[in-house]
N, C-alpha and C positions, 0 to 999 in steps of 0.2 A: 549754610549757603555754599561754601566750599564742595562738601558732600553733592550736594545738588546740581552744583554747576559741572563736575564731575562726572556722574551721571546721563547731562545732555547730551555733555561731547561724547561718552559712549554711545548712546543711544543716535547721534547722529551719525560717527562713523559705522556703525552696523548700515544704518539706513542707505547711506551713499555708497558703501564699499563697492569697487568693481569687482569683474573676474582679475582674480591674478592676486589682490590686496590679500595682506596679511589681516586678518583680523582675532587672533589669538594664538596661544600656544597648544602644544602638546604635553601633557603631562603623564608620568611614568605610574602605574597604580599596581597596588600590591593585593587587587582583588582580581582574584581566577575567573575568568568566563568561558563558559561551556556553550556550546549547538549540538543539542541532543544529545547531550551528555557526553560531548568530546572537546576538550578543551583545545581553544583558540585566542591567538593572539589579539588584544585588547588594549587598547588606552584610557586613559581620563582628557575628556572632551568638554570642559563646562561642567563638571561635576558629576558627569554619564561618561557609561563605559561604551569606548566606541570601537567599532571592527570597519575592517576593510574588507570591501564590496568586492571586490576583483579577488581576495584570495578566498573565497567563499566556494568555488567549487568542489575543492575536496570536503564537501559539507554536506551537499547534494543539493549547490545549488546554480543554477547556467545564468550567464550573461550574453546580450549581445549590446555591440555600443554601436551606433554610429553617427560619426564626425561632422557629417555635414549638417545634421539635424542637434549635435551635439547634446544628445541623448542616448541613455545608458540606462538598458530594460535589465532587471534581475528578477528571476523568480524562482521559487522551491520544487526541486525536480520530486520522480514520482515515486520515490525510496526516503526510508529513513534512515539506512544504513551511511555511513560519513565511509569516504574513500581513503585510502591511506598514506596518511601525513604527517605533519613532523610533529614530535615532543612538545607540547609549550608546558614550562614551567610557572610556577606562581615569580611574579618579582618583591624581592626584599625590600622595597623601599617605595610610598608613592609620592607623587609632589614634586619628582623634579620634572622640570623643562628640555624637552627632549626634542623638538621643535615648534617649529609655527605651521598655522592652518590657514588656508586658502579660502577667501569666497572663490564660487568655481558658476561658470553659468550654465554649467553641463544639468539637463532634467533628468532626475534619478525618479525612475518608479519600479518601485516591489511589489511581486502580484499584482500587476495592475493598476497601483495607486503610487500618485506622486508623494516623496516622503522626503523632509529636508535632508541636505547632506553640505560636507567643504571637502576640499582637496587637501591629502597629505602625499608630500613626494610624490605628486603628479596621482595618484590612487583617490578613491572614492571612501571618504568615511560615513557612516551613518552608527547611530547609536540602537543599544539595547532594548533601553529604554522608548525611545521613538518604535520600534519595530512591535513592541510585544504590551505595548500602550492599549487596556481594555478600557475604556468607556462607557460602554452602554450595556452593563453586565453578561454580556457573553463569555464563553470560556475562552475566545482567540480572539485577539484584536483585529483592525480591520484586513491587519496582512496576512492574516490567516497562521500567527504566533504569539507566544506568550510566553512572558520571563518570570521567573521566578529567582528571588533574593532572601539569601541566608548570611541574617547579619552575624550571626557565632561562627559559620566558618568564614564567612566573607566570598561565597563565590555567589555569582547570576547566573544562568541560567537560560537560553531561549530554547524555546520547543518549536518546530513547524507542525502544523498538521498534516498529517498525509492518508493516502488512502489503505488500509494495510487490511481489506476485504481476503486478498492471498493466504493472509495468515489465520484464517481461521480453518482451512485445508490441513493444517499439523496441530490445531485446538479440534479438530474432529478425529484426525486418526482416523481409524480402523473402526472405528460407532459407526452405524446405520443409523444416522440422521441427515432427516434434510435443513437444510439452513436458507431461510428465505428473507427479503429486506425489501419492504413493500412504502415504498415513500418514509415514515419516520418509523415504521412497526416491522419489528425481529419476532418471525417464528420459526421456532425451533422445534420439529418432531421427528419422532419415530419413522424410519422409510427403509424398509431395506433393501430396496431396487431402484432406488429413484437419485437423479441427477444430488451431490451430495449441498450444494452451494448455489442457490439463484441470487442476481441480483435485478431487480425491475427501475428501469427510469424513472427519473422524476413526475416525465409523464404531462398531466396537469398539476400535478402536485408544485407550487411555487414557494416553497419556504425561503424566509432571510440568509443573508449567507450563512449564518452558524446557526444548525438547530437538533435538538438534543433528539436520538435516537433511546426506542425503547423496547423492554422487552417482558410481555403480563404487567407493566406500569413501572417496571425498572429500569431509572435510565442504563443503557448500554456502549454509548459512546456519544459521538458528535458530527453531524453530516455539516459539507460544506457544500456551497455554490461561489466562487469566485469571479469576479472579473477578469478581463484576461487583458494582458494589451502585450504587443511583441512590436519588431521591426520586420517590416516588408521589404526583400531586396528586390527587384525588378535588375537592377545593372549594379555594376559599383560604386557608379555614381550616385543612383538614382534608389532611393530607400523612402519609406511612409512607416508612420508611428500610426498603430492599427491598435485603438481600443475599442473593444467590443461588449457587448452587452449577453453572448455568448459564452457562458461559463465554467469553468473550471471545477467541475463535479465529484464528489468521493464521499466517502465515509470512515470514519477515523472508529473505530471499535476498542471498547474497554476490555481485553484479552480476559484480564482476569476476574471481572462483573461475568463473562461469558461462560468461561472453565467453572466458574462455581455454578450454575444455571444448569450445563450438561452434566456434570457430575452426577445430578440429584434427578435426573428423568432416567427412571427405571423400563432399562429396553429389556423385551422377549422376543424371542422367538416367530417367524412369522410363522402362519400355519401350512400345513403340506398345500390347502388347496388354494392359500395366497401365491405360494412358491411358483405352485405348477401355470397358476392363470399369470402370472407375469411371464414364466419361458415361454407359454405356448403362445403367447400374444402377439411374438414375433410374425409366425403362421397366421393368427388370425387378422394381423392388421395388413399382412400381407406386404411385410418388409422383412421374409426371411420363409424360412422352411423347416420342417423337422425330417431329414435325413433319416434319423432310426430313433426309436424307442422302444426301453425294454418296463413292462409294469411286474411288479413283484410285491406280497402283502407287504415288505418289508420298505419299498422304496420305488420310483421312478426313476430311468435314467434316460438323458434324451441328448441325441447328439445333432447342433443346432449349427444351419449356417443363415446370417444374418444378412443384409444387403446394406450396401454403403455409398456412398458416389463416389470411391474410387475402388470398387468390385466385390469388395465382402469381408465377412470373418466369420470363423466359426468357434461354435460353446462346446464341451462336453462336462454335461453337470450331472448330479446326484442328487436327487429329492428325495431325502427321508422321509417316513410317514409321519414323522413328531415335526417338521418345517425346517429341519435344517439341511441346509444345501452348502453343496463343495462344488464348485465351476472349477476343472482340471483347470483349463487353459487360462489361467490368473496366475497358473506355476511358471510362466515361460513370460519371455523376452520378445518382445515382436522385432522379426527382421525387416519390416517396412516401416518406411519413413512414415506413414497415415494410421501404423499403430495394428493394423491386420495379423491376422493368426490364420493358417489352413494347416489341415493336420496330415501328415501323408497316410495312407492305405490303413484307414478307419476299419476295422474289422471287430464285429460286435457278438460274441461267442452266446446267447442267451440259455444256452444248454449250463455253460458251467461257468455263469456268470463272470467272466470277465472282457475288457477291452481293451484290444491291442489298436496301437499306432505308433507313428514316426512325425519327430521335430526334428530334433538336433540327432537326438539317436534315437533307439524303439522302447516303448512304454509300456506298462503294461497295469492295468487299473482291477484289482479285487473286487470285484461289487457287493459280495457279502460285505467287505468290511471297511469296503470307500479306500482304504490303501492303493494308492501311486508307487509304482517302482521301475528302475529302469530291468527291461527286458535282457 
């Protein structure tokens, strides 16, 4: 009975507590937690490990609060990289009382969604646990993260998801492949002129917010759709809590599901008259020119100015008869901000095959043997 009655009164001071009430302690924990594997300071909150909202941005992740609505928007910016911050160590000891926790009437929402929290020294706490909470078997909880617990070393763990499409720019390298991501479907081919990385909108395509991306039926990673909700300033005064139904879009790609995929797609060579029907194409779609051209049984050379909407660029390539092509101008540095190349006094010798010109200083190109050298 004692037990019981004990019980109520907790269960009633939770129910009544105001902003401001003390309604528990702080306790010290000797278990490590990471966000995206950079360790961050952490408490024991009720038996969960809890972090503070406001030092979250060197995490990569923004807040905006405001007072008069006493509301405090946090969400996961669009990097996974954590910004550079201080050392936290594991602590030696948990269980002691380090202080008390606040009911706070401030409305906390992450990504979009309202999520409990209390006040510590005036700061916002939320837990691990709360944050990275799966439910309904998706690989991200609703906040679009998920923790992971290692009870032999004793640390947690949250992961956000983010969208790191960028990073498959240096998982292609220097391959002539094209990389396409069509609503939840990844193709991967062979392309050796063609744009190296598409990505197409959702489109009609309406999936859940978490939904598994594939690739020949392997999954590949994880698209999201989020909610979004921010703070509208209009004045200083004058602020609106804006949730939308407007989503927060990406895709989260499994790097190394991917690197093993391209490894195993055996690229050739394209053929001479793939080569030549992509430069000349410039001329025939009629966004560029061929300037000169030399044909020889051994190879094409074709010196190419392209048109752009801020004035042009120009090619000077080498088309083997077996499909392999050298574009000089890939050797150089563009000195316009829009990435432009013009070559100065192009002179194209076809008696004794070679090609002189001027960049930086004068050039001078061997056509028997494709060899570049400075003049």
């Amino acid at each position: 009975m004692i037990a019981i009655f004990a019980i109520i009164i907790l269960f009633s001071l939770a129910v009544f507590a105001k902003s401001g009430d003390v309604i528990g302690n702080i306790y010290s924990t000797d278990i490590l937690a990471f966000i995206n594997d950079c360790p961050v300071q952490s408490y024991n909150i009720g038996g969960k490990t809890a972090i503070i909202l406001e030092d979250l941005a060197e995490y990569g992740f923004y807040s905006s609060y405001s007072d008069e609505l006493r509301t405090l928007v946090t969400a996961t910016g669009a990097v996974y990289e954590s910004l550079p911050h201080k050392q936290i160590s594991r602590g030696k000891f948990g269980g002691r009382i380090l202080g008390d926790i606040y009911e706070t009437d401030i409305k906390i929402y992450v990504n979009g969604l309202p999520i409990k929290a209390c006040a510590i020294n005036g700061k916002t706490a939320v837990t691990i646990e709360d944050l990275g909470e799966i439910t309904d078997g998706s690989p991200y909880s609703q906040y679009g993260m998920k923790c992971v617990w290692d009870g032999k070393d004793r640390t947690i763990k949250l992961y956000f998801i983010y969208d790191n499409t960028w990073d498959i720019f240096d998982l292609i390298g220097d391959k002539p492949l094209r990389f396409e991501c069509v609503n939840d479907e990844v193709n991967i081919t062979v392309d050796h002129f063609s744009q190296r990385v598409s990505y197409y909108g959702p489109g009609d395509f309406t999936p859940p917010n978490y939904y598994p991306l594939y690739c020949g039926g392997q999954r590949v990673g994880t698209g999201f759709h989020q909610k979004k909700a921010y703070l509208l300033y209009y004045s200083p005064d004058e602020v609106e809590l804006i949730e939308e139904e407007c989503l927060n879009s990406g895709r989260n790609y499994d790097l190394d599901a991917l690197k093993k995929i391209i490894d195993k797609i055996v690229i050739t060579p394209p053929t001479y008259d793939e080569a030549l029907e992509y430069y000349t194409g410039f001329a025939r779609d009629g966004i560029g020119r061929i300037d000169n051209r030399i044909d020889t049984d051994g190879y094409t050379f074709l010196y190419i100015t392209y048109f752009t909407p801020h004035g042009g660029s120009q090619i000077l390539v080498r088309i083997d008869r077996n499909g392999e092509c050298k574009d000089y101008s890939e050797d150089f540095e563009s000195v316009s901000f829009w990435g432009q190349k013009y070559f100065d006094n192009v002179t194209i010798d076809a008696e004794n095959e070679t090609v002189t010109f001027g960049y930086d200083v004068y050039y001078i190109i061997d056509l028997k043997t494709g060899k570049m050298t400075k003049k």
